[in-house]
N, C-alpha and C positions, 0 to 999 in steps of 0.2 A: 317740448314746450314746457316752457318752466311756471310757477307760478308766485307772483311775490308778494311779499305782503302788501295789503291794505289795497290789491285788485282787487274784482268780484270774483273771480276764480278761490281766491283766497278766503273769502268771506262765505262763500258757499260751501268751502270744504270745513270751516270751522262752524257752521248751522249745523250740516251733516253731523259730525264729531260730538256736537253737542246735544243733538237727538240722540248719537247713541249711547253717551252716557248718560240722558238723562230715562230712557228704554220709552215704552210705549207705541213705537210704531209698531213692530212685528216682534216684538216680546213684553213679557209682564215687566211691572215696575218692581222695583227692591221694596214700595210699600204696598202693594196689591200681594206679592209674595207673602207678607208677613202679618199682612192684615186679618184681626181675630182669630190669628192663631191662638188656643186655649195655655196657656202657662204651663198646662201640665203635660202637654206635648213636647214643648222646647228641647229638651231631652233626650226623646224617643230615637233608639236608634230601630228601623223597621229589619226584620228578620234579613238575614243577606246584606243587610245594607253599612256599610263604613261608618258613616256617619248621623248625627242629630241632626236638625237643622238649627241648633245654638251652635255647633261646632262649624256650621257651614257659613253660619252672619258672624262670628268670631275671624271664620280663618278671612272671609270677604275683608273684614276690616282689618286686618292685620294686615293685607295682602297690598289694598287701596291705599292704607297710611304708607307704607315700603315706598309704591311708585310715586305718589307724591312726594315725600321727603328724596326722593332720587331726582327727581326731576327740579325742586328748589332749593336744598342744602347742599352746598359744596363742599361740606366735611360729611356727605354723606357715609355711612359703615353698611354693608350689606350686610344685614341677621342670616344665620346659620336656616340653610336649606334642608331637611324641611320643617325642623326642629320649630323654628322659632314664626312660623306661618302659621300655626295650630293652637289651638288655646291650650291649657295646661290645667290639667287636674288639680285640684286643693289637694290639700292633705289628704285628707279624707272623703274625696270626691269623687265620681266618676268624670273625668272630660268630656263628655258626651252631656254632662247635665250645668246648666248658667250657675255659679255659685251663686246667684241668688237673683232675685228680681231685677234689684238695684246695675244690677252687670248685663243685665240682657238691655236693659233702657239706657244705659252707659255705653254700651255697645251701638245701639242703632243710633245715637245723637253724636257719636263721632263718624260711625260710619257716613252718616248726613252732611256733617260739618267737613269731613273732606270733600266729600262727593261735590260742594260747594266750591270749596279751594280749589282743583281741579277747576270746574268750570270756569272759574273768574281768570285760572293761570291762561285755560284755550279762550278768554274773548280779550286777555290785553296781546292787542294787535301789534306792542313790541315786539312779541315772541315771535319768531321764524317756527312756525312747525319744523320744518326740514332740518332747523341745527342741529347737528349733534348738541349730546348735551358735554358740557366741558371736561364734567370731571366721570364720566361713562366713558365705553370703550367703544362708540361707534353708534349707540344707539341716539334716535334722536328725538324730539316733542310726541311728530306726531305714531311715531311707534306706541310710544309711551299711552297716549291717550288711546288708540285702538286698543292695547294691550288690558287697561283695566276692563275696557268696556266688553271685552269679550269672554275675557275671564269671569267678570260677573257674570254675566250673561249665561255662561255656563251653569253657573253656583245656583243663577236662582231656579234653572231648569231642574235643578237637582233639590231642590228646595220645594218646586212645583207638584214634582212626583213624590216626595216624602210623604206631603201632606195630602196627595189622592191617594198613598197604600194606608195612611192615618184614618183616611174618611175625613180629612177637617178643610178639605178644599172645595170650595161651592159649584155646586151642580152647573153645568153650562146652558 
């Protein structure tokens, strides 16, 4: 059974798609994750653990801007794996810590503004989920939009527990 656009079948799969990126049923949101975390945490890598959670909303939007720009520029360039998904130390920085305020609130207002872009690519009803995308090897819409949203999904799980081994995540 196939489905095409502009049935209900189609529009239901694109509600669906659009719950999960935008989270809230059966996971925290990208702002409930982030929300009054203290400045001086951003940082924090916890003992055993890879990463800060600026290194986790960094690589999020680096990762989200990728699939958008794959999914609507047709001179798209794939950035180097895994080099170029990661944020990147200052000179004299550690990568683990925001080079400064202004980069951490620069960082959540494009991760946002994509997150937006996206949405609006899955509700114009020209789009076929199902096409392949032209200039991709096979992959198509709606991979794409499952793909970010799971991938976050992940990040802020890991963003979640950061901030319970911090102590900066509110009592249930």
């Amino acid at each position: 059974m196939s489905i095409s656009k502009g049935d209900a079948r189609d529009k239901a799969l694109r509600e669906q798609l659009r719950k999960l990126l935008d989270f809230g049923d059966a996971h925290v949101t990208f702002d409930d994750a982030i929300k009054n975390l203290p400045a001086k945490l951003r940082g924090v890598k916890p003992d055993k653990l890879p990463y800060s959670i600026w290194q986790l909303v960094e690589h999020l939007r680096l990762v989200q801007f990728d699939i958008l720009d794959f999914c609507v520029n047709p001179d798209y360039e794939e950035p180097t794996f895994p080099d170029d998904y990661w944020p990147k130390p200052a000179a004299d920085a550690d990568a683990a810590e925001p080079p400064s305020s202004k980069a951490w609130t620069d960082s959540l207002a494009q991760l946002r503004r994509d997150r937006k872009a996206l949405a609006a690519l899955l509700d114009d009803r020209d789009l076929d989920l199902f096409a392949k995308i032209p200039h991709g090897s096979g992959q198509t819409y709606l991979r794409e939009f499952i793909l970010v949203a799971d991938h976050t999904a992940y990040h802020l799980g890991e963003i979640v527990a950061i901030r319970r081994l911090l102590g900066a995540w509110p009592a249930s």
